[in-house]
C-alpha positions, 0 to 999 in steps of 0.5 A, spaced: 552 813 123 554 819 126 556 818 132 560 811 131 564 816 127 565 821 131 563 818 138 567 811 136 566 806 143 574 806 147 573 799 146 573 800 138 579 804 139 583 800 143 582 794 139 583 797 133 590 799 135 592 793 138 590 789 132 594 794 128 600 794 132 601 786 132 599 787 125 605 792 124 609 788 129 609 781 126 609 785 118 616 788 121 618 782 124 617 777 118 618 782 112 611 782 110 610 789 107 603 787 106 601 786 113 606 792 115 602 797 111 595 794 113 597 794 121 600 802 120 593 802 116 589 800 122 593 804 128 593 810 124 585 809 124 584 809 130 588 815 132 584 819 127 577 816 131 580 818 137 582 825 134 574 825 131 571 823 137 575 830 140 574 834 135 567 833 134 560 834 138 555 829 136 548 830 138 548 826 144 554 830 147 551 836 145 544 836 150 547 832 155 552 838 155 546 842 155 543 838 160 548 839 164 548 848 162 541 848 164 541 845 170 547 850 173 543 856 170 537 854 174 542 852 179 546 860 179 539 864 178 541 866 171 534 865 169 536 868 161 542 863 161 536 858 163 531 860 157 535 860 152 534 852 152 528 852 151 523 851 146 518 857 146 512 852 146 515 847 152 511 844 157 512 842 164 505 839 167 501 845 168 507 850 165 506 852 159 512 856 154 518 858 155 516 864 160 511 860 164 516 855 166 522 860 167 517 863 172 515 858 176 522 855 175 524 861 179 519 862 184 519 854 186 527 854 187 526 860 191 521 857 195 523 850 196 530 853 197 534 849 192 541 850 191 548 845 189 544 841 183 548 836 181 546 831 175 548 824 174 547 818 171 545 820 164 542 815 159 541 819 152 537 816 147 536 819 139 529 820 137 526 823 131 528 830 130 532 830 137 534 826 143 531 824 149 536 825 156 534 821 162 537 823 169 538 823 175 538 831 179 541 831 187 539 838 191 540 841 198 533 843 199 530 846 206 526 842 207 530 836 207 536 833 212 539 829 206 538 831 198 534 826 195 534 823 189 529 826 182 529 822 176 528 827 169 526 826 162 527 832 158 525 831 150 530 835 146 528 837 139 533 840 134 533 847 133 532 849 126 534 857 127 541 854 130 545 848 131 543 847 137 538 843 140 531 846 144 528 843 151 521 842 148 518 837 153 520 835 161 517 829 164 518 828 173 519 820 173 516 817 178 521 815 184 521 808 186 520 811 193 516 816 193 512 817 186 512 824 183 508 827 189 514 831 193 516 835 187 510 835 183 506 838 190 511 843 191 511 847 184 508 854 184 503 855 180 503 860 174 
């Protein structure tokens, strides 16, 4: 319900003031108070929806900014930036915790030499307790001529110390393509 009030659909938005403004047209136009009042009724609705939606964060905007903020602390080696959204018990295959994870993110984007991450093509999902963000992350790599596309599943859980949310669980979808093997082959080993 939360995110219908704060991150009401543009399409919600646009009929409702175009409803209202016909409303409030032909309430104008044939003196009929009631309707007037019901259209200015409907347009101020959708103006405060618009107002809402940019006032407030809801849940699903907020780990995808985070998303987006952990990834470009990863990306700039700002590995306290990085940490800071995670769970002290998260898991990444054979990563486990906030410690062993920065480390070996540190150590592997070093290695493989990843740099420019970019991330797109976000679907958010709510989940009990927190959301689940699903994504797609493009890097140069020195490996690799051209910067292939990874598919990422990050499970965020709601973090009862703030307002925020911590990364709890990491999942490499496989690619349609190549599977999980090149990522996961080349992560260095706690």
């Amino acid at each position: 319900m939360n995110d219908l009030l704060f991150d009401t659909p543009w399409y919600l938005i646009i009929g409702l003031a175009l409803l209202g403004a016909v409303m409030l047209y032909r309430g104008i136009n044939r003196r009929m108070g009631g309707l007037k009042w019901a259209g200015l009724a409907a347009v101020v609705v959708a103006i405060a929806a618009v107002v809402l939606s940019r006032l407030v964060e809801t849940g699903s905007e907020r780990v995808t900014r985070q998303t987006r903020e952990l990834v470009a602390a990863a990306d700039s080696r700002d590995w306290k930036g990085f940490a800071r959204h995670l769970d002290p018990k998260v898991s990444f295959l054979f990563y486990a915790g906030r410690e062993q994870l920065t480390s070996g993110a540190a150590k592997t984007m070093d290695a493989v030499g990843v740099k420019n991450v970019t991330v797109g093509n976000f679907e958010v999902k709510p989940e009990p307790g927190g959301y689940t963000v699903t994504f797609t992350a493009t890097a140069d790599v020195n490996m690799m001529p051209q910067r292939p596309p990874t598919n990422w599943k990050f499970l965020w859980a709601k973090d009862p110390a703030s307002d925020g949310y911590l990364l709890y669980r990491i999942e490499k979808l496989p690619d349609p393509q190549f599977g999980t093997e090149p990522v996961t082959s080349r992560l260095v080993r706690p």
